[in-house]
N, C-alpha and C positions, 0 to 999 in steps of 0.2 A: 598568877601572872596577869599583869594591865591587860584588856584588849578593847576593841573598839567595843562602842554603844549597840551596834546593829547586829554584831557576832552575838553579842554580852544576853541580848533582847531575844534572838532568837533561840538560844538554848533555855534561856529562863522561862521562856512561854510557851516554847513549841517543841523543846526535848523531849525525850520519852518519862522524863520525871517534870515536865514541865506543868505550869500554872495551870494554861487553859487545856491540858492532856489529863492529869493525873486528878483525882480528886471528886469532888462533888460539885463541882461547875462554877462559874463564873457570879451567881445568883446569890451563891453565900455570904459574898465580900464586897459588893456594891449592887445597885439601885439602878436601870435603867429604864428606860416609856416602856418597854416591854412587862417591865414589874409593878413598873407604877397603878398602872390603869386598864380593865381590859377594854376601855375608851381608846387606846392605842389602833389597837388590831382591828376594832370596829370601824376606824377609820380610813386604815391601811385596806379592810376588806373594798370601803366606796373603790380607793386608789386603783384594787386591783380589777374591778369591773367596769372601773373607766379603761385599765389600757385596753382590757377583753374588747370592747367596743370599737377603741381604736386599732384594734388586730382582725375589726371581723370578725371576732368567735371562732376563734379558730378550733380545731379539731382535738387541740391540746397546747392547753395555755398553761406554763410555767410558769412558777412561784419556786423562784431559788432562794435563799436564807445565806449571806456568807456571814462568816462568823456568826453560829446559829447556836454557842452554847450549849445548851441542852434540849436544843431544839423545840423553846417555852414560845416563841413567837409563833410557827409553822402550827402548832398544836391550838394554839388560839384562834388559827384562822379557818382553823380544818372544820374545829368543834362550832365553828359562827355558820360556817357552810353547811353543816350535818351531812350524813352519811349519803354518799352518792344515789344509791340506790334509793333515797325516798325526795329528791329533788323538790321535787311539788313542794316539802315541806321547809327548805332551806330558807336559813335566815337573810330578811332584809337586812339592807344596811340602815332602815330608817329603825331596826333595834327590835326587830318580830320574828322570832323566834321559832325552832322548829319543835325543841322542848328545852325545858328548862333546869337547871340542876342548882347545887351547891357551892358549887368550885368557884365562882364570880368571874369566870371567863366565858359564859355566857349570855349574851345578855338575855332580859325576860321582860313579856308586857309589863307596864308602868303600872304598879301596883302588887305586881306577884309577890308573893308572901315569899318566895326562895331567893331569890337577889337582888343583887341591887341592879335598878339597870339603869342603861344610857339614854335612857330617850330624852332628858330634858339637857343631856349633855353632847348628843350629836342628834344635830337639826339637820331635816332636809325642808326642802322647800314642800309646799303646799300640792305644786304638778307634779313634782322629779316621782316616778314609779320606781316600787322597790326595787331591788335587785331579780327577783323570783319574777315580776314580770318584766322585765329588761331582756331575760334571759334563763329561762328555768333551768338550762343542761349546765352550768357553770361550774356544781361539782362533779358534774360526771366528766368532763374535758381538762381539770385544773388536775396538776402533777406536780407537788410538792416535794423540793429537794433541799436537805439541809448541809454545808456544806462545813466541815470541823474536824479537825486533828484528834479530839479527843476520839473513844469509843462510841461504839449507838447505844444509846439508855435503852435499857429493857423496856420502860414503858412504851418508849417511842409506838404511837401506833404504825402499822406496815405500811400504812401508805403514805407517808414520807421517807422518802427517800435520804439514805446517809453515805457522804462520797468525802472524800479528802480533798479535793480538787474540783473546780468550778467546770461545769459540762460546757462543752461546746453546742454552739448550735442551738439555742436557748430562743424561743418565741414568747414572750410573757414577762414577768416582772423581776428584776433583779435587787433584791435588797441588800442594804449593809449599815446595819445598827450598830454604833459603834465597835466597826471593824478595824477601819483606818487607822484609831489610833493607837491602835493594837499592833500596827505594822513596823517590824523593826525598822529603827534609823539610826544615822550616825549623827553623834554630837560636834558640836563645834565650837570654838572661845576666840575671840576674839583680843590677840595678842599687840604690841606696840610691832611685831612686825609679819603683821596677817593674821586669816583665820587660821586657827591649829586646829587637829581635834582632840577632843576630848578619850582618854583610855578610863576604864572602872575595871577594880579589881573585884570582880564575881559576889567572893561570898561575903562580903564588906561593906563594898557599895564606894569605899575609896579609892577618889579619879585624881588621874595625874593630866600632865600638859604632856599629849604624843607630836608625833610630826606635821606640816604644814598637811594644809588641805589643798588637794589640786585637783584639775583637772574637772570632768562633770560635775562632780560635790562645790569645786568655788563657781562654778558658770552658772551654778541652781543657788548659791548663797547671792551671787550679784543680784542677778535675774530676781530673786522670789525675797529673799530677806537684806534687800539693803540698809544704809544705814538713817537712822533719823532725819537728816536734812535732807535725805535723796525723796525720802518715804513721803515729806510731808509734801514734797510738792508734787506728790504721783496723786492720779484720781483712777475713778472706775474704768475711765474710759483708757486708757494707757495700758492697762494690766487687762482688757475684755474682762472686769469684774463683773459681780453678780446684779439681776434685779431684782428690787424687793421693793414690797410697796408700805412698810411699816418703818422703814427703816433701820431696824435691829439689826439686821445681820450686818452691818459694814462698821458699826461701832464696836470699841471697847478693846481688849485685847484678847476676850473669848475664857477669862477666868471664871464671869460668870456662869457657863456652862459646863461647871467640871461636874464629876458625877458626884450626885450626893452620897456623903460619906461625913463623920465627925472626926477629927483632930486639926493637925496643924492647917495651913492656909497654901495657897500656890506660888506666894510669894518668893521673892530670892533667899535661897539658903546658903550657908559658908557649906566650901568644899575643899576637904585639904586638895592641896596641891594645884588647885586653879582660881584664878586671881578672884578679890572681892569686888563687886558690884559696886560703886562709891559715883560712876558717874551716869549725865543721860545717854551715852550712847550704848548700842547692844552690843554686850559683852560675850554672849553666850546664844546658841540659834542652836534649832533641828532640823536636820538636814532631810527636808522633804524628798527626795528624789526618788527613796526604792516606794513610798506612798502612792508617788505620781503614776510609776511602773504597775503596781499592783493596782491602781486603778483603770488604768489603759488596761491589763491586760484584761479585769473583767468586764471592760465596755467590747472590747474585744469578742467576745465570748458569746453577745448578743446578734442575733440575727435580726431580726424584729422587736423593738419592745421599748423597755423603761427602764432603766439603774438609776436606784436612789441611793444615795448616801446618808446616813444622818449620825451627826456627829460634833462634838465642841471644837470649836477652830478659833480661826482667824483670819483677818485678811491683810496684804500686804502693806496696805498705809496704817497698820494698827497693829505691828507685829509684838509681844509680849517683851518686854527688855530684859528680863533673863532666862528663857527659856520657858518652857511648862513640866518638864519631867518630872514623876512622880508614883506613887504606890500607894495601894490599897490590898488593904488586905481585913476580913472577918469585920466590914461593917465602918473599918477606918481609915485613914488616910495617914501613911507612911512613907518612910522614906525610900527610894528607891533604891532597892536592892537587887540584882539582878541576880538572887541564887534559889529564883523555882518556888520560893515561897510566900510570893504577892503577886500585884497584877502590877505591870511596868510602861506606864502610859503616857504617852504627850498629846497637848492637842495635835489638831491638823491646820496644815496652812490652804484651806479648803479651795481657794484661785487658782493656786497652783494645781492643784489635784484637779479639778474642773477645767484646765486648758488642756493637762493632757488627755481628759479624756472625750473632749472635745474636736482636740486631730485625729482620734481614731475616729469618732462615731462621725465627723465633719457634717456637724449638725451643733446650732446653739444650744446651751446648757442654761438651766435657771438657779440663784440660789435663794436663799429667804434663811428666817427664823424658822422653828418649829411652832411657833406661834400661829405665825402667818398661812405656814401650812395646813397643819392641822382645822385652822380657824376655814380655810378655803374644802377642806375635805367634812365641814359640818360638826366639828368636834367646838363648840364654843363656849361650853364652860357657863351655859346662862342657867338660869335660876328656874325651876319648874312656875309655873301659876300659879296663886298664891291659892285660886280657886280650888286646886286639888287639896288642899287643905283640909277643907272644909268637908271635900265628899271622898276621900280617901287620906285620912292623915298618915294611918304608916307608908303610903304610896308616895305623899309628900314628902314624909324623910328621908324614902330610899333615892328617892332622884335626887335629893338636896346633895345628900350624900356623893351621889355619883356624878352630879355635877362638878362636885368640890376636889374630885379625884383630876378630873379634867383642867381646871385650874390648875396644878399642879404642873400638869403637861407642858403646860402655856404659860406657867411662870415665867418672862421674862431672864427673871434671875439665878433661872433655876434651869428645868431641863427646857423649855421654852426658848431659853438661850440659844440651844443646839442648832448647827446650819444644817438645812437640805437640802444637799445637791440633786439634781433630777436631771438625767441625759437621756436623751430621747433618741432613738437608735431605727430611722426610717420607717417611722411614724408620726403623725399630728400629736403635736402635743394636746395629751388629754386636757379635757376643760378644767378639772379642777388642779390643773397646775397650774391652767394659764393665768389664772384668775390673779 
């Protein structure tokens, strides 16, 4: 039986047989910064002991993870920190390590014969002091919580924490690595008389034309996805859009930053029973609005601190003309099906999601590229000295190497694309957002 997209989305994801519940995780089937590079997490570390500064150090500084997978981020950041009890020894974020291993989520002095590390791919300045003398007690105060429907991995080590639900009362950093658009929505088409929505029949994936859209869903289509001639004459300043000093984040339609994956493209597909795409106006929208919800609530959630979002989007004068919905599943890119056996994904309309969470925190929001960001938090992607060459050549390859990983990040075209939102929750915004 037809039902809506957002019923459809959440039983196929978050059932008890569902996508990100059942299985071997989210890690099998696509590619995200988290997998990419452990350049990511070395980055996110600066991030996190910027807010620590701007919280004061507090007594216990929060590191929440929503949508945390198999909790591969929390664990990268834990192992950058090392084990509370040897502080003294905890890793800078300028890439100095407490010990070193294998697994390449470590990083290691430039030159170590065990991995590859980041130093020629996250720069700090010449004065900036590492993290250990910033603050030695940082893992002994930081309380990692991962937050996921699925079950806790056995390896998970104890100290991160695993909840279903986002804690209140939270002082520290709140992450969301492609969470958003993981968050059920309803679909929409645009009819000769109004928006309708869109119904899919489950284990099929074939959608029909349901009844009108009314009420908050058409007040959130006016408001956030109007139509081409409205869109082109709207700017930043009309919609409180984002800052960005590169540019990237306010162009394009946000295709560029789907997650890497091989087959088909994001382009418009034929869907029986809902009209074909033939002109320029949007025929087809995702109803942002339980996104918006889901992001107020975990701005909400914050007493003191930072919520970052990072995720492919959009913005409202650049909204995609047929929608983005889509699947992935085992490394590809498929159609979507909403019966539990792929990941069922659209972008975000990332403005909207940032004004609602904006009247909770009633405090400015910034947005950028992950470029921009990343490039601000010392992750740059430059090329070691050619010098090392010369007095350590396999040291020169391993940083080439893991420069080239960073690159990747900062693609542009790629996950580089990705917007970050960053809301600041009664505190100064840290410097390396300001930047």
């Amino acid at each position: 039986m037809p039902v809506g997209w957002r019923d459809a989305m959440s039983r196929a994801l978050y059932g008890p047989d569902g996508f990100f519940v059942a299985g071997t995780g989210p890690a099998d089937h696509f590619r995200t910064s988290v997998h990419a590079s452990p350049a990511f997490a070395t980055a996110l570390l600066r991030l996190v002991a910027e807010v620590d500064s701007a919280l004061g150090h507090p007594s216990r500084l929060d590191v929440v993870d929503v949508g945390a997978g198999r909790g591969e981020l929390l664990m990268s950041l834990r192992r950058l920190l090392g084990p509370a009890e040897s502080a003294g020894g905890m890793v800078g974020v300028s890439g100095e390590p407490a010990h070193s291993g294998r697994s390449g989520l470590i990083p290691a002095w430039s030159g170590s014969p065990e991995t590859l590390t980041p130093a020629a791919a996250v720069r700090r300045s010449p004065d900036e002091p590492s993290l250990v003398a910033r603050h030695r007690s940082l893992a002994e105060r930081v309380h990692f919580t991962a937050v996921e429907y699925a079950h806790r991995p056995e390896n998970l080590p104890e100290e991160i924490h695993w909840t279903t639900e986002i804690p209140d009362g939270i002082t520290g950093l709140l992450l969301a690595t492609e969470w958003l658009d993981n968050v059920p929505l309803d679909v929409a088409v645009q009819t000769a008389d109004g928006w309708r929505y869109v119904l899919v029949e489950p284990s099929t994936g074939v959608e029909t034309v349901g009844g009108p859209v009314s009420g908050a869903d058409l007040d959130w289509l006016t408001t956030w996805w109007p139509s081409p001639a409205s869109s082109r004459g709207a700017d930043r300043g009309e919609t409180g859009g984002p800052t960005s000093t590169d540019g990237t984040a306010g162009s394009g339609s946000g295709f560029r930053a789907a997650r890497p994956a091989q087959g088909s493209s994001l382009t418009a597909r034929s869907r029986p029973g809902c009209p074909e795409t033939h002109s320029s106006d949007y025929r087809r929208a995702e109803i942002g609005r339980s996104r918006d919800a889901a992001w107020a609530d975990a701005v909400r959630k914050i007493s003191r601190g930072l919520a970052v979002a990072v995720d492919y989007g959009h913005l409202r004068e650049g909204r995609p003309v047929d929608g983005t919905l889509t699947g992935y599943r085992g490394g590809r890119q498929v159609p979507p099906v909403p019966d539990g056996s792929s990941d069922v994904t659209a972008h975000v309309a990332m403005d909207s999601v940032a004004s609602a969470g904006a009247a909770v925190a009633r405090c400015a929001y910034s947005l950028s590229s992950q470029r921009e960001a990343l490039r601000a938090l010392g992750a740059d992607g430059g090329r070691p000295p050619l010098s090392l060459a010369g007095t350590d050549p396999a040291g020169y390859v391993r940083a080439l190497a893991a420069a080239s990983t960073v690159a990747e990040l900062t693609d542009p075209a790629g996950l580089g694309g990705h917007l970050w939102l960053r809301q600041p929750v009664g505190i100064e915004v840290p410097s390396a957002v300001a930047r």
